[in-house]
N, C-alpha and C positions, 0 to 999 in steps of 0.2 A: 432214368426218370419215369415216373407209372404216368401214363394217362388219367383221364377222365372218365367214370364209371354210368353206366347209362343210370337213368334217371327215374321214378317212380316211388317221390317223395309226398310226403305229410309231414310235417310240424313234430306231428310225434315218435317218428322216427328217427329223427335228429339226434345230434349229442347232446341237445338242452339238457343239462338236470339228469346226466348221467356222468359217471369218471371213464375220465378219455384217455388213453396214453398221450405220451408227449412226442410226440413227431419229429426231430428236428434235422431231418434230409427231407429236402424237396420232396414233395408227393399232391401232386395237383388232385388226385382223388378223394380228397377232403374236404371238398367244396360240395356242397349241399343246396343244390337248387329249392326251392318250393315255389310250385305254379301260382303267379297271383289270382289266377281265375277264379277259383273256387269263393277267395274274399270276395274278389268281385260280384260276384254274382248275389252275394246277401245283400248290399246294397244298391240293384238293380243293373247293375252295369251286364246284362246278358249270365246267360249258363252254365255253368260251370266249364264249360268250352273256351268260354269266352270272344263268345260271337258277337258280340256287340260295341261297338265303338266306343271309347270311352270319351265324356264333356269336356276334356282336359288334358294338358298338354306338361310337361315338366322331366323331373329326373329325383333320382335319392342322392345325394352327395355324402360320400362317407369320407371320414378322415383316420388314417392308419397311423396310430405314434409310436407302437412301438416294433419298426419294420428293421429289419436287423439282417446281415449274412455275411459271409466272410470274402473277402478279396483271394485274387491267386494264392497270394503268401501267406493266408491264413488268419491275417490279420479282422478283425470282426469290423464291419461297417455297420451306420448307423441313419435312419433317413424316415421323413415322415412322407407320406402319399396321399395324394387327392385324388380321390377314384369316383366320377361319376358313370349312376348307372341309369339312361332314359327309362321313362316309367312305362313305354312301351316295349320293353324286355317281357317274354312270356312269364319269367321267373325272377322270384327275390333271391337274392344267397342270403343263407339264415349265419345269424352273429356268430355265432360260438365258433360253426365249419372255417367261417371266415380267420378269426384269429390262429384255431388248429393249424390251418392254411399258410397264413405269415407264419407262425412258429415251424414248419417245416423249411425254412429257408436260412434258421438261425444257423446251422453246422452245413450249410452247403457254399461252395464257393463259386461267385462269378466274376467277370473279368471286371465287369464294372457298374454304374449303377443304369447305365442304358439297357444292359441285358438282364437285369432285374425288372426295370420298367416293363421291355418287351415283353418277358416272362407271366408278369403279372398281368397286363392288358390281354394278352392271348390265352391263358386259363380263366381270368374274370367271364372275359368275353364269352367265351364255351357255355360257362354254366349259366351264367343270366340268359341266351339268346338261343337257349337248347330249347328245340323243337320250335323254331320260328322258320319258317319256311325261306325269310328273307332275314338269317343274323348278319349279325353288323358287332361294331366294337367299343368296346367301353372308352370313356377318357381314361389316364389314368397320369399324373403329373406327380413323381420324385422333386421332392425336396433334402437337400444334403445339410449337413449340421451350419455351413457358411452364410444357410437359408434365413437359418431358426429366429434370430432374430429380428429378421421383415412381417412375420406372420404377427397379425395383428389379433388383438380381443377387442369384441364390439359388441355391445346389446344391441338388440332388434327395434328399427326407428320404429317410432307411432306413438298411438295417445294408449296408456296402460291403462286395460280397463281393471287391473289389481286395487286402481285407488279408492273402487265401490266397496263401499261401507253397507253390508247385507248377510244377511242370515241366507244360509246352503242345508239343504236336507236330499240331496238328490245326487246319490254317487256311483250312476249307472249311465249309459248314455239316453238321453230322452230330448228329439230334437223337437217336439212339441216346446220346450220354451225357448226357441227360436222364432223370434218376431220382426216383421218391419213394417214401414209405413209405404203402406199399398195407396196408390193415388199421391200423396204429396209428389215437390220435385225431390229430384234424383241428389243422392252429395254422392261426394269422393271421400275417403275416408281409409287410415290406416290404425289397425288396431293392435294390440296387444296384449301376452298374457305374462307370466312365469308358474303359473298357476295349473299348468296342462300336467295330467299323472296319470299310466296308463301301467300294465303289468304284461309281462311278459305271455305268452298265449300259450306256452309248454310250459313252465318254472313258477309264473305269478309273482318271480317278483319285480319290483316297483321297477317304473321308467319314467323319468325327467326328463321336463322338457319345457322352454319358452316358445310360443306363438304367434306367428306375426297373419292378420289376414287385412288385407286390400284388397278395396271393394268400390265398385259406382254402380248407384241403384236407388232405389227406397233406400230409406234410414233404416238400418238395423240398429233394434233394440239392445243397448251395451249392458245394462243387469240382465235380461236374459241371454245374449252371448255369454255374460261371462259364465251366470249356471252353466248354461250347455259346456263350456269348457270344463267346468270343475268336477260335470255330471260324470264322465271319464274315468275320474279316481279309482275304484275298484272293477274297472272295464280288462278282459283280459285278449291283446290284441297286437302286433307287432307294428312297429312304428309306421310301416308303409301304409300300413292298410287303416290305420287311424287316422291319419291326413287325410284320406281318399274318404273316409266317412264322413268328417268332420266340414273336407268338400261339397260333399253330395247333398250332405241334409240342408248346410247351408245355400247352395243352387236352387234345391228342391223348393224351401220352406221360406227362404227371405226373395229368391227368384231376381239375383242381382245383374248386370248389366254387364260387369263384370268380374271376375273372383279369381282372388290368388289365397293359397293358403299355404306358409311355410313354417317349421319344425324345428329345430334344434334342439336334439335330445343330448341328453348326459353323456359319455362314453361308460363304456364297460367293456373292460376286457382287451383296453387299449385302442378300443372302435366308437366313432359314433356316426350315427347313420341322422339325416338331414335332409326328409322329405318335402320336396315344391311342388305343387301343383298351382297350374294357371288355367282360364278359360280362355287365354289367348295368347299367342305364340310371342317368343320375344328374348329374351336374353337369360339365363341364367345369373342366381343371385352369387358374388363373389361366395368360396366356402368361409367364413371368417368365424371363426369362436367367439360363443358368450362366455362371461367369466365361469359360472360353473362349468362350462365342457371343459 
């Protein structure tokens, strides 16, 4: 079984948007860290070091469907995974590395699905928390076929702001029509989108997604939230680090009391990754699919 290969990634160094061979013996060297820093740092979160503490607390929740390998006897096993990654990991693991990653496990055999789990939670861990001075380890929760159907589909609670009847001309992100009511009192308020589309940051192409944001503060303006969401469309940017904008601006420009912003994008490639961010500490949201994921 190969280790893990030191690291000194960019986006475009990736397998994005190139042909990959097919891997399918274990090889944990497939996993493709990229430092979130560098994002960070365009939206003020500190230098590309990433020296600066971030307003926000959460994780990325991905969900694996099609995780596959074979038992002693050869026989092929079949099991989906919840793998949460805290969003203070120095590094994202980019999608493509990811999937390469499970598909090296489809022709290899383990005794059972515990030492799959382990396997997985001890290579995830590596790559997300390389170069932190203090890593730590990923979740990571096997589900077996007896599971499949306990797993529920849910859309995201709140008031949609999809039911605004408005003309859109702006398909870039522009947090200027981000607005609230400075001095009124404060509400509480859960929002919603299915409207969020974003493209891939190496390949450009499209990425789906519904958005849930929870908020107490000034009233945020729901026709201009909803632009700003749609603003996105031809934005070219990886699901993590879109949340983390779409956080920031909204922190920065409506200056709420307090803010939660969560994701649920498409899958592709058998993965889908499921950005939270919160300004205040507190529970993780269960992983649960919308109908398109």
């Amino acid at each position: 079984m190969k280790g893990i290969a030191n690291m000194s990634n960019t986006p475009e160094q990736s397998q994005l948007g190139k042909t990959s061979a097919y891997v399918d013996q274990y090889d944990a060297s497939l996993l493709f860290p990229i430092p979130r820093a560098g994002k960070r740092a365009e939206i003020g979160l500190g230098d590309a070091a990433g020296q600066r503490a971030t307003p926000f607390f959460g994780a990325d929740l991905w969900t694996a469907f099609e995780l596959s390998w074979l038992n002693l006897r050869g026989k092929p096993q079949v099991a989906l995974a919840h793998i949460t990654v805290p969003c203070e990991t120095p590094n994202i693991i980019e999608s493509k590395s990811f999937k390469l990653y499970l598909n090296s496990f489809n022709n290899t055999r383990f005794a059972d699905a515990t030492m799959v789990q382990a396997r997985l939670r001890a290579d995830l861990s590596e790559a997300a928390w390389r170069g932190s001075p203090t890593p730590s380890t990923l979740g990571v929760r096997i589900l077996l076929p007896e599971l499949f159907d306990q797993e529920p589909v849910h859309e995201l609670d709140g008031l949609n702001l999809d039911r605004l009847d408005m003309d859109f001309d702006q398909y870039s992100p522009d947090a200027t029509l981000l607005r609230a009511a400075q001095g009124e009192a404060p509400v509480s308020e859960v929002l919603t989108s299915n409207l969020l589309k974003s493209n891939c940051l190496v390949t450009g192409q499209p990425d789906w997604a519904s958005v849930q944001i929870a908020y107490s503060g000034p009233q945020i303006d729901q026709p201009g939230l909803l632009k700003y969401l749609v603003s996105f469309r031809n934005h070219n940017e990886f699901h993590e680090q879109c949340v983390e904008r779409i956080f920031m601006d909204i922190w920065t420009r409506c200056q709420p009391i307090q803010l939660t912003v969560y994701a649920r994008y498409t899958r592709r490639g058998g993965l889908d990754i499921n950005p939270f961010r919160t300004s205040h500490p507190g529970a993780l949201p269960a992983n649960i699919r919308t109908a398109r994921q």
